[in-house]
N, C-alpha and C positions, 0 to 999 in steps of 0.2 A: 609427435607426442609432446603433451607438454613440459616443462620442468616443475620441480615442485613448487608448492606455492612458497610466495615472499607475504610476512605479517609484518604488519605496525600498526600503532598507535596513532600513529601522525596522520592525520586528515589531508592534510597539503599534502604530504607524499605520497600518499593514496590516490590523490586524485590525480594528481601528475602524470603517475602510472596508470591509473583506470579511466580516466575522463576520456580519451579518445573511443577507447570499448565501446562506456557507456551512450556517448553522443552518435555513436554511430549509427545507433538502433533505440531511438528513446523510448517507445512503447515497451519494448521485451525490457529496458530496463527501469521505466520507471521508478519504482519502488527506492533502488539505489540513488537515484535521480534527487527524489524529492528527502529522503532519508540524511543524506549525504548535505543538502543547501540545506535541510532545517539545524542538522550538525551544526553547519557553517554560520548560521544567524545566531542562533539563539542559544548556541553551545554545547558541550561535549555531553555534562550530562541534562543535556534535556530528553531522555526519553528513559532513564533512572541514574543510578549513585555511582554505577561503576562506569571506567571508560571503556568506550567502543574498542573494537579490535579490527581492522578492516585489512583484505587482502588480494594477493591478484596471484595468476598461476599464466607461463609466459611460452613461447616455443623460444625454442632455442636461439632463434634469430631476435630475439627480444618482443617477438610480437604479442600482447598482451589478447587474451583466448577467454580469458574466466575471472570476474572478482564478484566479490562479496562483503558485505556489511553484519559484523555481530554487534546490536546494542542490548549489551544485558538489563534486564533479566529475559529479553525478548529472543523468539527466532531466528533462526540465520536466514540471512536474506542472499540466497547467490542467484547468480545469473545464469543464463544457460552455458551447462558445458557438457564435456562426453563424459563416458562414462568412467574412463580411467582418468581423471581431472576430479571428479567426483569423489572417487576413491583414495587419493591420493590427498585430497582436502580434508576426508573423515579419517585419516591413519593420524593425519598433521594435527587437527583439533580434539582427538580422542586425548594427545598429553596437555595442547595447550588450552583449553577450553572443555573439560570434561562433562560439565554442569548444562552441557545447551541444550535446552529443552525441547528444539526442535527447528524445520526447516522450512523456509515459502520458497518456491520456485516455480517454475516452469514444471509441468508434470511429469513428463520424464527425468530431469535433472532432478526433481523431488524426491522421484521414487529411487534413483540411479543411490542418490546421497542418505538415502533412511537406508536403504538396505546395505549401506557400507559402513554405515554408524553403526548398526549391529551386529554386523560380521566384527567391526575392529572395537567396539565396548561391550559386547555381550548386553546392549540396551534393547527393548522391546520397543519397535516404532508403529504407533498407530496413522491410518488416513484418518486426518479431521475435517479437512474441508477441502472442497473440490468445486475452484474461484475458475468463472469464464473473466479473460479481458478482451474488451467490448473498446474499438474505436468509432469515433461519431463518422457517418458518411453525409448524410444530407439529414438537417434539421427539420424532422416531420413535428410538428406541437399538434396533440390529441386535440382533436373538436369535440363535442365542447370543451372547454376548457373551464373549471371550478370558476366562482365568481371568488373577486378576488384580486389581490396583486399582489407582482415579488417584490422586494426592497432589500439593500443590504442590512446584515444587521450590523449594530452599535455598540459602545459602549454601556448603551441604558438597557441591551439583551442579554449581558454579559451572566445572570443570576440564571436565568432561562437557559440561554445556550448548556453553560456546565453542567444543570440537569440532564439535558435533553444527550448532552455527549455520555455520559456516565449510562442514561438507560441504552445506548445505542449500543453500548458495548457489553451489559446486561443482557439484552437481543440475542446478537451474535454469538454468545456466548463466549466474547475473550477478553481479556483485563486490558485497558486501553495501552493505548502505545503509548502517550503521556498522561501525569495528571490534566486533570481535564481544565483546571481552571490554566493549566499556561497553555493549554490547545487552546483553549479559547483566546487568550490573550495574544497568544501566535498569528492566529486567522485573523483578529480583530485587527492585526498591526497591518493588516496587505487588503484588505476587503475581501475575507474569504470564505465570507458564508453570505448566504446569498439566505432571506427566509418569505415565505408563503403564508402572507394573512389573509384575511377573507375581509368581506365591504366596510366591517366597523373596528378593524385593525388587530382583533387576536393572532397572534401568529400560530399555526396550522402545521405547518413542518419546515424542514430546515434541506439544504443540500450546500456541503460545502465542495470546495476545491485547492487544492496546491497548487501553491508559486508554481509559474510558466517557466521553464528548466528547459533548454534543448529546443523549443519548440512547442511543448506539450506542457497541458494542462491534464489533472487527474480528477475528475468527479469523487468528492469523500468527504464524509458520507451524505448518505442520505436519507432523512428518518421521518417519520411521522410517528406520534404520539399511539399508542394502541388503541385507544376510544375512536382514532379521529381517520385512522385508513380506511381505506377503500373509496374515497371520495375525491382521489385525484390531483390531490396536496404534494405528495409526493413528485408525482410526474410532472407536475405545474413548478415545485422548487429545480427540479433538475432543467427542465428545457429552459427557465431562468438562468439556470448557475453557464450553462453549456452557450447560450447564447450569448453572454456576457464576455467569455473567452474567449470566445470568435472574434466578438467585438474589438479585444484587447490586443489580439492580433497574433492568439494560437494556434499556430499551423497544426495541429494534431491533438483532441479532445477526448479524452479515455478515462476509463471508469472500470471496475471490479463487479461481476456481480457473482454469490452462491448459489452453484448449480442445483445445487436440493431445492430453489425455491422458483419454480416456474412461473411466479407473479412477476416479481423484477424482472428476469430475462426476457419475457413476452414484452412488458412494460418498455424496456430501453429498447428492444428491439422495433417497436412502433415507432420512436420517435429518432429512429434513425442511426442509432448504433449498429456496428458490425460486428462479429464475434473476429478477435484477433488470433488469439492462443490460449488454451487451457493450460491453470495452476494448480499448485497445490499444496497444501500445508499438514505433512505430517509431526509427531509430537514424539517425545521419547521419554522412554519410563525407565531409569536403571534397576538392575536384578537388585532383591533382597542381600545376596550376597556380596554385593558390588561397594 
């Protein structure tokens, strides 16, 4: 069993305590992975105004089992744990964090943590979305391939990009994880957008990627314009951004896609993606009387 969880504030002593967890298994924990280094570069509140809250839950012999990352106003991001680790995190954040909107995890650990936020706040939790992650096995690129080429993008895309992030998350239907113009500025600082123009230089779609952490690179996101899909933009900026990683010398290439959309997942899965684990993101509504 584990002991209750330990919170703080402190990034450094968070990681101190979770970095062994998370490096052990960088795919399942990605998310924390890349969350945690953008913390670390670009600062506490880069992802809104309040500070993060991050945590770990331990066995008694000190062995570190379960953490998690809250950056408000955003979801909780935990890793996989059991079910009484689960429960024992939503009794702990129903005082210290009452306001959390909601949870990404692993889908049992999803469902384990929505149904104990309800029990222990009388909140109603909905499934929102139900994410495969997808690692790259062998780089198959679609024949034919759009006409056209990748390039990274620049500083002179910069207007372009923060559109194109703003409609992305428009799309998906979620309020981005940063403003868009320091995501852009973020990815511009590491070359992490990789974008897809056609023979006389319009760019066509975009696919970025996250700093290489542990090993692992995360494909994100990856958009094309709504006029301009189905033309293979898309799948031309990713097998760019993926092949680039490889390049860089990412032992492990992974990506997110939503299960409700069997275009993407056919999509990655052609060119080479494996399915890892299913996630998932429930949301939480407090009672009227609450």
């Amino acid at each position: 069993m584990p002991s209750d969880w330990w919170l703080t504030d402190d990034l450094e002593a968070f990681m101190a305590r979770a970095g062994e967890l998370l490096h052990s298994e960088p795919a399942l924990h990605t998310v924390l992975l890349s969350v945690t280094e953008m913390l670390r570069l670009r600062g506490l509140q880069v992802y809104g105004g309040r500070a993060p809250l991050f945590g770990t839950c331990a066995d008694a012999d000190g062995t570190v089992r379960g953490a998690f990352v809250r950056t408000p106003p955003h979801r909780l991001a935990l890793s996989p744990v059991t079910p009484e680790a689960a429960d024992a995190l939503a009794r702990r954040l129903a005082d210290a964090d009452p306001d959390l909107p909601g949870v990404a995890a692993e889908h049992v650990t999803a469902e384990n943590f929505a149904r104990a936020w309800e029990r222990h706040t009388g909140a109603t939790g909905t499934l929102d979305t139900r994410q495969r992650l997808y690692r790259l096995g062998t780089l198959t690129p679609p024949e034919p391939a759009p006409a056209g080429r990748a390039r990274l993008a620049t500083e002179a895309d910069r207007d372009l990009l923060v559109r194109w992030h703003q409609e992305f998350a428009e799309a998906v239907g979620e309020p981005p994880a940063m403003d868009s113009g320091d995501w852009v500025d973020a990815r511009l600082s590491y070359g992490g957008v990789t974008l897809w123009e056609t023979p006389d230089g319009l760019p066509v779609g975009m696919a970025g990627a996250t700093l290489r952490i542990a090993g692992q690179v995360r494909v994100a996101p990856v958009y094309t314009p709504a006029g301009l899909r189905g033309r293979g933009y898309g799948g031309a900026a990713t097998v760019a951004v993926t092949r680039a990683a490889l390049d860089a010398g990412a032992a492990e290439v992974l990506l997110f896609t939503d299960l409700a959309n069997p275009t993407s997942n056919g999509l990655y899965q052609r060119i080479g993606y494996r399915p890892v684990r299913d996630f998932a993101q429930h949301g939480f509504r407090r009672g009227s009387g609450l």
